[in-house]
PAVEX-217753 format. One record per residue (C-alpha): residue number from 1; y, x, z. Coordinates in Angstrom, 1 decimal. Layout:
<kolvexs>
<kolvex i="NUM" yy="Y" xx="X" zz="Z"/>
...
</kolvexs>
This chain:
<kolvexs>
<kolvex i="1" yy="24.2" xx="-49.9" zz="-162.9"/>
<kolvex i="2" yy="21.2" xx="-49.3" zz="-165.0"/>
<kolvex i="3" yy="19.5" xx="-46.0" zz="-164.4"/>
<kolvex i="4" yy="17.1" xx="-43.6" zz="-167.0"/>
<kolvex i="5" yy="14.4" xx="-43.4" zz="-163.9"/>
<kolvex i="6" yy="11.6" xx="-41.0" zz="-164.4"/>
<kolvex i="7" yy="8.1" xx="-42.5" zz="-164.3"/>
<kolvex i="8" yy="4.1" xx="-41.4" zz="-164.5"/>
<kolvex i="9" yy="2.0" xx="-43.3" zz="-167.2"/>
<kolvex i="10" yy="-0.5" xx="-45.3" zz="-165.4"/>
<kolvex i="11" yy="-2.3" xx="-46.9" zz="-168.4"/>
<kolvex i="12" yy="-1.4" xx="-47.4" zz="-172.5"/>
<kolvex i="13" yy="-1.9" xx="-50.3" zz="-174.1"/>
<kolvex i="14" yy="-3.2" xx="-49.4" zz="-177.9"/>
<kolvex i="15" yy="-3.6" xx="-52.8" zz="-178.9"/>
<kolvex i="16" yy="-0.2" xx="-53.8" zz="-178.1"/>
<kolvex i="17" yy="2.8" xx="-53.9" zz="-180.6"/>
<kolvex i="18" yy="5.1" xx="-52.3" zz="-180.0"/>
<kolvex i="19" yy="3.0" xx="-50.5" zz="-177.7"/>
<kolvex i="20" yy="3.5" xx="-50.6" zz="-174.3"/>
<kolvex i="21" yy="2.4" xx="-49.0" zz="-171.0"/>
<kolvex i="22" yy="2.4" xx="-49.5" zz="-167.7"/>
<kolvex i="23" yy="5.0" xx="-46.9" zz="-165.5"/>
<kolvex i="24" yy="4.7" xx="-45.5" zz="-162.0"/>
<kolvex i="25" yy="8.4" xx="-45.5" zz="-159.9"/>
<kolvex i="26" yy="7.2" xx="-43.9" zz="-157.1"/>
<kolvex i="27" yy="5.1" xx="-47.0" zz="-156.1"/>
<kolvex i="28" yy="7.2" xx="-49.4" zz="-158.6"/>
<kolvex i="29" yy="4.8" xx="-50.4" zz="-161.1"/>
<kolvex i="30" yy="6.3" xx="-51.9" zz="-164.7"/>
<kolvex i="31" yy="5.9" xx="-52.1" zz="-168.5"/>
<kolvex i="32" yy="7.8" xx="-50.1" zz="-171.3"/>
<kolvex i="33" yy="8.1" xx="-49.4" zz="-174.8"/>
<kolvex i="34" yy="6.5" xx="-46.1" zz="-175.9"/>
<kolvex i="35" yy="7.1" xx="-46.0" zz="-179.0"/>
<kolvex i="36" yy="9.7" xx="-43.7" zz="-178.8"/>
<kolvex i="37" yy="7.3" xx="-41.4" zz="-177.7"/>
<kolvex i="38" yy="3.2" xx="-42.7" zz="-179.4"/>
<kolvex i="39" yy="2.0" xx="-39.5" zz="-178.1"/>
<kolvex i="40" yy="2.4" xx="-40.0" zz="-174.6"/>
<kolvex i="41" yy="-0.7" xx="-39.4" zz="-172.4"/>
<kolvex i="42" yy="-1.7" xx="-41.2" zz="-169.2"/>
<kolvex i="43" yy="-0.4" xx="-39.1" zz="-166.3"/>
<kolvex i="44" yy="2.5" xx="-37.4" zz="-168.1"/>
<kolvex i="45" yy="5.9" xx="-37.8" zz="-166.8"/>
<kolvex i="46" yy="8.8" xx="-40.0" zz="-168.7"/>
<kolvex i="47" yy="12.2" xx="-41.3" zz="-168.6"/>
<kolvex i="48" yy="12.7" xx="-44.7" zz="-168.6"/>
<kolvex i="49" yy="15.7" xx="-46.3" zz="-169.4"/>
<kolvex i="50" yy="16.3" xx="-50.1" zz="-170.3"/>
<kolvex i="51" yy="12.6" xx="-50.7" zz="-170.6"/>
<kolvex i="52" yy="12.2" xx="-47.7" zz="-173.1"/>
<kolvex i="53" yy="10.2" xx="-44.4" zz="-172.1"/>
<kolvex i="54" yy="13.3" xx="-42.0" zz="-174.3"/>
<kolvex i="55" yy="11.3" xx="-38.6" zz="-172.9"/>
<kolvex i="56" yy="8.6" xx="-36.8" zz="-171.7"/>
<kolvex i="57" yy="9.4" xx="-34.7" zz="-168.0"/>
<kolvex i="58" yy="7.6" xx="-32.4" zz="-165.5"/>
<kolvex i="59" yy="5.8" xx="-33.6" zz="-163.0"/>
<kolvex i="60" yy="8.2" xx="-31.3" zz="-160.5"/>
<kolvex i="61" yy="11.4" xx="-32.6" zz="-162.4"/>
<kolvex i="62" yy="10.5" xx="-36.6" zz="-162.1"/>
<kolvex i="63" yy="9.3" xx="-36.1" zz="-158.4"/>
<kolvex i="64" yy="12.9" xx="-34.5" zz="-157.4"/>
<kolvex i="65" yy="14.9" xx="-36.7" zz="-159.2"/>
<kolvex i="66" yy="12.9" xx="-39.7" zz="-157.8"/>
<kolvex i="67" yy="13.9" xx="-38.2" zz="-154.4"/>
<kolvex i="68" yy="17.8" xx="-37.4" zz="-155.1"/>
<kolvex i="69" yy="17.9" xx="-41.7" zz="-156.5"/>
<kolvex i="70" yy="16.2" xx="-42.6" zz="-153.4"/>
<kolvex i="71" yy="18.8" xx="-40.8" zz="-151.1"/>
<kolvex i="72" yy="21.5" xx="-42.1" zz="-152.8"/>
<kolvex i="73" yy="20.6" xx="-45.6" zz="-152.5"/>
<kolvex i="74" yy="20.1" xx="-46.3" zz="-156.4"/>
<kolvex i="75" yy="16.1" xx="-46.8" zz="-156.6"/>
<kolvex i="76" yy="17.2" xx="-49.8" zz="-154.2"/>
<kolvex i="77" yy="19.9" xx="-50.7" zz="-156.5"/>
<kolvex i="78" yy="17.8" xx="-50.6" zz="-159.9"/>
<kolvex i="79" yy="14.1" xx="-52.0" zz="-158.4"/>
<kolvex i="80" yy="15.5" xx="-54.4" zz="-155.5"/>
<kolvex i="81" yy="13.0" xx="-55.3" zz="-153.0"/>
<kolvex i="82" yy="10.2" xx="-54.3" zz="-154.4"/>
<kolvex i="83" yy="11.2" xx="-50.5" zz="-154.4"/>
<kolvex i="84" yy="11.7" xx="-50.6" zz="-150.7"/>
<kolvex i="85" yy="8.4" xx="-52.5" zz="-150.2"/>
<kolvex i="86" yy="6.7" xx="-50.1" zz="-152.1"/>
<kolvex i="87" yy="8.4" xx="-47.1" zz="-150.5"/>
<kolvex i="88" yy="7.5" xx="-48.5" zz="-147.0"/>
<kolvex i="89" yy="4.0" xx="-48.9" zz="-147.9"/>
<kolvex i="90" yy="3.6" xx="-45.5" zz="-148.7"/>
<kolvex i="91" yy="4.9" xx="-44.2" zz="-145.6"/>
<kolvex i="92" yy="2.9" xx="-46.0" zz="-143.4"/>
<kolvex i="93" yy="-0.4" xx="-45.3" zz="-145.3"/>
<kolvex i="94" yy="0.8" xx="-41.8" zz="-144.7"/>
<kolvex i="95" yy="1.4" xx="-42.2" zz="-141.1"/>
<kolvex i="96" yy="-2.7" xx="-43.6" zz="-141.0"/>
</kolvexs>
């Protein structure tokens, strides 16, 4: 199955064409087209599908959505490994 996942913009690449940034999964870090949206600002919210960012989303949206995938199993699903490494990592450094 291949999810629309909601993502924060970490960095923009300007230079790049198409242009591309770098997307936050909750600890999943990845590149994707924004050229649907050459607008986009570091730190906004977007929805990622297929390796294209399709649409901008609240903060308060992308956070519970990312929550309701990762109960159901389908962050694992979509990232592999690397999701549950990631999500591991972050509750341990929150256990420190």
């Amino acid at each position: 199955m291949c999810l629309a996942v909601p993502g924060k913009v970490v960095s923009i690449d300007h230079q790049a064409d198409p242009l591309t940034g770098l997307i936050d999964f909750g600890g999943v870090r990845k590149q994707a087209c924004l050229e649907y949206l050459p607008d986009v600002r570091v730190g906004e919210y977007v929805i990622v599908h297929v390796g294209f960012a399709l649409q901008r989303l609240d903060e308060e949206s992308a956070r519970a959505s990312l929550e309701l995938f990762d109960q159901l199993g389908l962050l694992e699903e979509e990232f592999g490994d690397a999701w549950e490494q990631a999500a591991r990592q972050e509750k341990e450094s929150e256990v420190r």
